[in-house]
C-alpha positions in Angstrom: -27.9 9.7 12.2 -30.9 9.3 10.4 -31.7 6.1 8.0 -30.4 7.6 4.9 -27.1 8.5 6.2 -26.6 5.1 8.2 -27.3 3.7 4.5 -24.7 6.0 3.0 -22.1 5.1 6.0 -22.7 1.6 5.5 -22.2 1.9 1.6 -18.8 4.0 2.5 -17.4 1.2 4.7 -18.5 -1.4 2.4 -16.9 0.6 -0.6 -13.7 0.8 1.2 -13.8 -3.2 2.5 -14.1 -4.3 -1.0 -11.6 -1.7 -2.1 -8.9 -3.4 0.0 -9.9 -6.4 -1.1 -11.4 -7.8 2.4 -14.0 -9.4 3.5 -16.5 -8.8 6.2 -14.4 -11.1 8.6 -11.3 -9.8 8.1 -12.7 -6.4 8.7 -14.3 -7.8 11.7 -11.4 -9.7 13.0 -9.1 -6.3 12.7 -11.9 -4.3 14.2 -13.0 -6.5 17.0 -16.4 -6.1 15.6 -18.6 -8.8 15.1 -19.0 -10.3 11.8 -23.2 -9.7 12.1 -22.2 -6.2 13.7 -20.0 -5.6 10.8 -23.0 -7.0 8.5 -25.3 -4.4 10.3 -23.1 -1.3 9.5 -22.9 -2.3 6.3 -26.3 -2.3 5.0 -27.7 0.3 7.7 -29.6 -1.8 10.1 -27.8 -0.5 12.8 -26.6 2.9 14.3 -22.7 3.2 14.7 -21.3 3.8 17.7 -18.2 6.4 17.2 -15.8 3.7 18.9 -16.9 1.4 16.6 -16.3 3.9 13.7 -12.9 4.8 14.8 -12.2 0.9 15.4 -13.1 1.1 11.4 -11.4 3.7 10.4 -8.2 2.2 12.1 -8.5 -0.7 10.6 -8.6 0.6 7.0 -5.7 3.0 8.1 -8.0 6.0 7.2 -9.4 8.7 9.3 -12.7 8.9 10.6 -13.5 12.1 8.9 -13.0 10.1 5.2 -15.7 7.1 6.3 -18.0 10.1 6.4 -17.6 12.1 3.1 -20.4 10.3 1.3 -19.0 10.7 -2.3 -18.2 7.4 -3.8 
């Protein structure tokens, strides 16, 4: 992924944290991510592994295919 799209994945998972009403622990804590790996994702410092994505996804109980359609 390039930067613009790890910013718009970042935004997506963010959007759909705060949408449930969790925070970046929680999410972290139900994904077995870390908190600064969670942090990472979120703004687009850092490149998403697909397990970590589907660790995500599972978490929100969506599927993967929905953390990637950009529109907010």
């Amino acid at each position: 992924m390039d930067n613009i799209e790890l910013i718009k994945l970042g935004q997506k998972i963010k959007f759909e944290r705060t949408k449930r009403d969790m925070s970046q622990e929680q999410l972290a804590e139900l994904s077995n991510i870390s908190i600064h790996g969670v942090s990472n994702i979120e703004t687009g410092k850092a490149d998403v592994k697909y397990t970590n994505l589907l660790k995500i996804a599972k978490a929100f109980n969506i599927k993967i295919s929905e953390l990637l359609d950009f529109n907010l």
